[in-house]
C-alpha positions as CSV (number, residue, x, y, z in Angstrom):
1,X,23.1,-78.2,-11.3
2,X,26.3,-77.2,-13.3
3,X,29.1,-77.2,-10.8
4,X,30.4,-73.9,-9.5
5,X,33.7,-74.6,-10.6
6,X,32.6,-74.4,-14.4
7,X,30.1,-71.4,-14.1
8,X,32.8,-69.4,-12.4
9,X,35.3,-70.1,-14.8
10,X,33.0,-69.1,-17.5
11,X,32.3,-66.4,-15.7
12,X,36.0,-65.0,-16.4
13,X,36.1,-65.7,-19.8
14,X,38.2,-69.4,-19.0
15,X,37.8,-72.6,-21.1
16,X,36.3,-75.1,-19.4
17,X,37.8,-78.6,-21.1
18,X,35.2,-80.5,-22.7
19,X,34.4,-83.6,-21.6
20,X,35.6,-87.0,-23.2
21,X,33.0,-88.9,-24.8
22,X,33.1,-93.0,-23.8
23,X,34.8,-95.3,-26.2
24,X,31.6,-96.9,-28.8
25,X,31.6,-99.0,-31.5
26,X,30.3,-95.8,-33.4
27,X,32.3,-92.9,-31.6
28,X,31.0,-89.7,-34.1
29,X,27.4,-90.6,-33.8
30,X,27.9,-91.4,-29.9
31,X,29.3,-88.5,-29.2
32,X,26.0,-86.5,-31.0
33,X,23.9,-88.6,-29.3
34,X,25.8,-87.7,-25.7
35,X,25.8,-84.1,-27.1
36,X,22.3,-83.5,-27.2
37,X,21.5,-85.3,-23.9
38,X,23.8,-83.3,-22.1
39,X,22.0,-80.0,-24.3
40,X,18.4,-81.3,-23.0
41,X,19.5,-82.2,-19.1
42,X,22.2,-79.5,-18.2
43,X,21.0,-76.0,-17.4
44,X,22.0,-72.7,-17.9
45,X,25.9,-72.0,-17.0
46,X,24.8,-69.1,-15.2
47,X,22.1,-70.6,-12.9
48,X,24.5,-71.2,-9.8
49,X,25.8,-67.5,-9.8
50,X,21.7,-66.5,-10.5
51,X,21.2,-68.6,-7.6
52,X,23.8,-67.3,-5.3
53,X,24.7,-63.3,-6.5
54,X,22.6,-62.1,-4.2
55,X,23.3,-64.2,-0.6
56,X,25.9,-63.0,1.7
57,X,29.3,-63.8,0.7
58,X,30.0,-66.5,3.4
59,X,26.6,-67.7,2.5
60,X,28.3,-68.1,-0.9
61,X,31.6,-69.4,0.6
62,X,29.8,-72.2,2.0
63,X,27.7,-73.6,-1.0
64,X,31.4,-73.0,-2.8
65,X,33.2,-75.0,0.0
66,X,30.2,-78.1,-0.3
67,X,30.4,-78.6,-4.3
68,X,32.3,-81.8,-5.0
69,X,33.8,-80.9,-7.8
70,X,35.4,-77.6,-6.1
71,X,36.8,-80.1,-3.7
72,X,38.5,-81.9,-5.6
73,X,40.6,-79.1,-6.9
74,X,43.9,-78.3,-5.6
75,X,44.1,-75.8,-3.2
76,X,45.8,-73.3,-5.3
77,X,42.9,-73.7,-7.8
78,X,40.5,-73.5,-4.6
79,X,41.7,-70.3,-4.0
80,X,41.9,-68.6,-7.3
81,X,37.7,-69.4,-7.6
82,X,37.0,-67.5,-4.3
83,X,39.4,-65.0,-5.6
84,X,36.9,-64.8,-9.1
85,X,33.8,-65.4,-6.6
86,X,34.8,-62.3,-4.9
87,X,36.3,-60.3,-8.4
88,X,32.2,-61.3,-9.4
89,X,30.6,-59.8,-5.9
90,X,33.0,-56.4,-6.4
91,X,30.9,-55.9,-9.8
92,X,28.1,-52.9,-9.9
93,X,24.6,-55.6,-10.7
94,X,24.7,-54.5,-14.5
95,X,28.1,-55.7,-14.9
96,X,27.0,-59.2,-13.1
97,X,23.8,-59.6,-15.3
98,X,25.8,-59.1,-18.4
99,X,28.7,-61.7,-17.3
100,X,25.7,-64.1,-16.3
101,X,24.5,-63.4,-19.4
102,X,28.1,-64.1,-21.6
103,X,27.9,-67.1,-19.6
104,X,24.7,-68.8,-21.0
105,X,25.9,-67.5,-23.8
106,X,29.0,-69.1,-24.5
107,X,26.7,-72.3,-23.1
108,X,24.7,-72.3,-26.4
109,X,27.6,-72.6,-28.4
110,X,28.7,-75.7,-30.3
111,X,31.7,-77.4,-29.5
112,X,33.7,-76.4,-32.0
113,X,32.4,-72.7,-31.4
114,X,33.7,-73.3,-27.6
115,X,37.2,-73.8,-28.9
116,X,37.0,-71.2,-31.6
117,X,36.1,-68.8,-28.8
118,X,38.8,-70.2,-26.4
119,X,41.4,-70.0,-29.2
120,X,40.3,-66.0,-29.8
121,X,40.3,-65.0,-26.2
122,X,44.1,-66.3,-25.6
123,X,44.8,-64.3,-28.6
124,X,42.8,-61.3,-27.1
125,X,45.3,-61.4,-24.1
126,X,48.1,-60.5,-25.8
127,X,46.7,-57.3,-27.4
128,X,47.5,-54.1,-25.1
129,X,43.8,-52.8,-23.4
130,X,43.6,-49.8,-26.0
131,X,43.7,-52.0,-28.8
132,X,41.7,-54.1,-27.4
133,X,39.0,-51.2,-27.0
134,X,39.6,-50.4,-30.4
135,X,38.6,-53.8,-31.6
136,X,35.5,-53.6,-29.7
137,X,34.3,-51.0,-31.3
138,X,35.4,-51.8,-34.9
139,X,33.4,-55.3,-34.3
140,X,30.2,-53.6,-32.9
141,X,30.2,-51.1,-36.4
142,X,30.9,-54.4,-38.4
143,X,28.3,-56.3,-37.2
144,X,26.1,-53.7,-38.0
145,X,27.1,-53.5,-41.8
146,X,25.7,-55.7,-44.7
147,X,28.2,-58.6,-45.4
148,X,29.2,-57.5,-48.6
149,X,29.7,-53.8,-46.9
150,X,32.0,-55.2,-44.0
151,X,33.8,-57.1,-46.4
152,X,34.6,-54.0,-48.0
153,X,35.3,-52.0,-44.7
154,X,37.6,-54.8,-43.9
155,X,39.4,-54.9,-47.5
156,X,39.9,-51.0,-47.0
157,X,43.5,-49.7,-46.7
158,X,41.9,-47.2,-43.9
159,X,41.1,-50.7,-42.2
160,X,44.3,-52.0,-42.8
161,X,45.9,-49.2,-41.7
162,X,44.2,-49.2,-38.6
163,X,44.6,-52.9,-36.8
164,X,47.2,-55.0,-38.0
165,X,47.0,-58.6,-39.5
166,X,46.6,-60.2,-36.5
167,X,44.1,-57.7,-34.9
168,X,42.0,-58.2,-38.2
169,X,42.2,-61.8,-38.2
170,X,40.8,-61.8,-34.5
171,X,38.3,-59.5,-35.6
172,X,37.4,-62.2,-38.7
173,X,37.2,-64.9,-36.4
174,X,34.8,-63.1,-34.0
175,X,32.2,-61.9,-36.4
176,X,31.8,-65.8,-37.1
177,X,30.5,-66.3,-33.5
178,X,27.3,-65.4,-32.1
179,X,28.3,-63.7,-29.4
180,X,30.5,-60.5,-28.7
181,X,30.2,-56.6,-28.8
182,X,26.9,-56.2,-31.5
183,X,26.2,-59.9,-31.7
184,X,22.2,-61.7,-31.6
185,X,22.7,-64.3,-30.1
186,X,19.5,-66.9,-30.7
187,X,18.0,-63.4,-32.8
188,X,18.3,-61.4,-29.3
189,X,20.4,-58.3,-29.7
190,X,22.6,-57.3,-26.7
191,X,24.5,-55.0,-26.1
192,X,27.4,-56.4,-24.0
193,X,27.7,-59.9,-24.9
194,X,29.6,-62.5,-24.2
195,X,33.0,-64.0,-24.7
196,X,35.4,-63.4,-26.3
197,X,35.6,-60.1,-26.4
198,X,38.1,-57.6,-26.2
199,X,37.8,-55.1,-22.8
């Protein structure tokens, strides 16, 4: 089972640091080869919180408290994950599906989508909430526009006029991922998808 400590992070939208691949005499195709084992063996990033949404919180506390890798955190970092554990239990249960669902999400991506993601969502936090609202919606209508339409919506001076070059160049580097407001992930639309996303 993925460790609680990386399913709750996801869960909020953190980056969870990838793991170093071993020293090889070959290191690229090493690190594919450990890539895809890891894809085949590990499950969802979700499955702990799926496991776990619905016990009682000290239920929840406990299996917390009992995963190695949460005890080897810190205790500052300890707390801030019962904080999120408890942010996550205070949702309404369409709000947890949907973050359980950015979570396997954002699981499926490829590294370098991981980092790209990471990258746009610490950009994201800089951007006041009603911009960020803004954005969503712009990025659900793009999605849902030929490429050669967006690209003209995007090339607009209405556009232009509307999100600055920053907030467009977020927006540019979010319609490359599979995942966000309007996104199909594995050709599944949603409607609330995953991370980044500005909210």
């Amino acid at each position: 089972m993925r460790s609680l400590f990386a399913a709750i992070s996801l869960c909020l939208l953190l980056a969870v640091p990838a793991a170093k691949a071993a020293p090889q005499q070959n290191p690229a195709r090493q690190q594919q080869k450990q890539q895809r084992q890891q894809a085949r063996s590990k499950p969802k990033a979700g499955e702990w919180l799926r496991k776990y949404k619905d016990m009682p919180p000290p239920e929840q506390e406990k299996a917390l408290a009992s995963d190695p890798e949460f005890q080897r955190l810190p205790a500052e970092r300890q707390q801030k994950l019962r904080d999120r554990l408890q942010e996550f239990n205070s949702m309404p249960a369409q709000r947890k599906e949907r973050v359980i669902n950015r979570m396997e999400a954002f699981d499926q991506l490829t590294p370098q989508q991981r980092q790209q993601a990471r990258d746009l969502n610490g950009r994201l936090k800089d951007i006041a909430p009603e911009r960020r609202q803004q954005m969503r919606i712009a990025l659900r209508n793009l999605r849902g526009m030929e490429p050669q339409q967006r690209e003209q919506v995007m090339n607009s001076s209405q556009f232009r006029g509307r999100f600055n070059d920053n907030e467009r160049d977020i927006l540019r580097g979010m319609l490359q991922l599979p995942i966000g407001p309007g996104a199909q992930p594995n050709g599944n639309k949603t409607e609330d998808n995953p991370n980044p996303q500005p909210k």
